[in-house]
C-alpha positions in Angstrom: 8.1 7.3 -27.8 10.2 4.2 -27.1 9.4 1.5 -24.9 11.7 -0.3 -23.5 11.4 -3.0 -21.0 12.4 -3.1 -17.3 14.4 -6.5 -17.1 14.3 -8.5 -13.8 15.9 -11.5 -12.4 13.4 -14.4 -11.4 14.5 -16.6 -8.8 14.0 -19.8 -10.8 15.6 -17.6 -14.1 18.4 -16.7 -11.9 19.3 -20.5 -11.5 19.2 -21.2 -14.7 21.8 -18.6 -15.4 18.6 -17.1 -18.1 17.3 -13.2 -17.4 13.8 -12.6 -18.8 11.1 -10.0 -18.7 8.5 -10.2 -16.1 7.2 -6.7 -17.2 7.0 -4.2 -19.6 6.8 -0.6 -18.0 8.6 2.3 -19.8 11.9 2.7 -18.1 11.9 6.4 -17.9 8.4 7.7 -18.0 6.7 5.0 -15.0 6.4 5.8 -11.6 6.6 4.4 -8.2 2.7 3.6 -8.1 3.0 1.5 -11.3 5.8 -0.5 -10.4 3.1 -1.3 -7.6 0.3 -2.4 -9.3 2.6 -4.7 -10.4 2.3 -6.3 -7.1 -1.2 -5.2 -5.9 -3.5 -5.1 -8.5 -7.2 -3.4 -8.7 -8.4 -6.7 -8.4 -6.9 -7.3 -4.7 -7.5 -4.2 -3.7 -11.3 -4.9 -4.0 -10.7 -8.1 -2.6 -8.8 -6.0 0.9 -12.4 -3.6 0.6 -14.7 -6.8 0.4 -13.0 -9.0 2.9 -12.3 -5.4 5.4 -15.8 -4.8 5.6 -16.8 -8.3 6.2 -15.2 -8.5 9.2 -15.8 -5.3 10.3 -19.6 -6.0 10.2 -18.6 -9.3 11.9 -17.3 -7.6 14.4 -20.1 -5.2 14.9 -22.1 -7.8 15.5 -20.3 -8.5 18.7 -21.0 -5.0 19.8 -21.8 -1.6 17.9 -18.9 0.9 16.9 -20.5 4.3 16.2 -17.1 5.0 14.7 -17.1 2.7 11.7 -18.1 3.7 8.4 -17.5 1.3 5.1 -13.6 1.2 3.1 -13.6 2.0 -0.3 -10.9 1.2 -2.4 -9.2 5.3 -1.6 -9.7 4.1 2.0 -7.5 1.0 1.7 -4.8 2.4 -1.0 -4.0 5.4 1.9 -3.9 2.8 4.9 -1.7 0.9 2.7 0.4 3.7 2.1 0.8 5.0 5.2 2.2 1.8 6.3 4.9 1.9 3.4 5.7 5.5 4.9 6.0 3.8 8.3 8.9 1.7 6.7 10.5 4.7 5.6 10.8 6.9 8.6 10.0 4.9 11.3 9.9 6.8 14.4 9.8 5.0 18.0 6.5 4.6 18.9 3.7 4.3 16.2 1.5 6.6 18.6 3.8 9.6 17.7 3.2 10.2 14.2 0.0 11.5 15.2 1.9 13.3 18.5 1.0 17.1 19.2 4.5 18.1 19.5 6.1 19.1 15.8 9.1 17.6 16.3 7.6 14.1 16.0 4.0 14.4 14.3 4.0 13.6 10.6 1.0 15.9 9.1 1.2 13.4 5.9 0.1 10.5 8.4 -2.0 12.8 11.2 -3.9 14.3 8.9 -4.9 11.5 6.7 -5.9 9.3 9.2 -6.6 11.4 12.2 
């Protein structure tokens, strides 16, 4: 297998009129979810669990929410995806990816976080 290295253009590079690797993810064999853990590492997403949970136990404290359960790290990569989806097909109201009509309600979303 050959690796070869995806190039991109730094701002400060860019300048300089240099291009240089910031990476080095196979070209043909990566995928959209390692391009980003490029940007979001496991290390932040633990850090999104920790801090989530913090303050929803601060806010609990304000006034019970039988509701509420913990995050894990599954919990915060789907809410985080659902949000990129958002960006993709955005639809007029946020309320109707979860509508009851077909037309509008997106099962990926409604179902994953019903």
């Amino acid at each position: 297998m050959v690796r070869h290295s995806v190039r991109c253009v730094t701002p400060d590079a860019t300048l300089l009129g240099e291009r240089r690797t910031v990476h080095s993810l196979d070209e043909g064999e990566s995928e959209a979810l390692d391009y980003f853990k490029l940007f979001i590492g496991d290390e932040q997403l633990g850090a999104m669990v920790v801090e989530t949970n913090r303050y929803a136990e601060q806010q609990r404290q304000k006034g019970p929410d039988k509701y509420w359960k913990p995050v894990d790290c599954s919990d915060i990569c789907t809410f985080i995806a659902i949000n990129i989806f958002f960006g993709l097909k955005k639809l007029p109201e946020t309320a109707l990816y979860w509508s009851a009509d077909p037309f509008w309600r997106e099962p990926y979303v409604a179902d994953t976080m019903g």
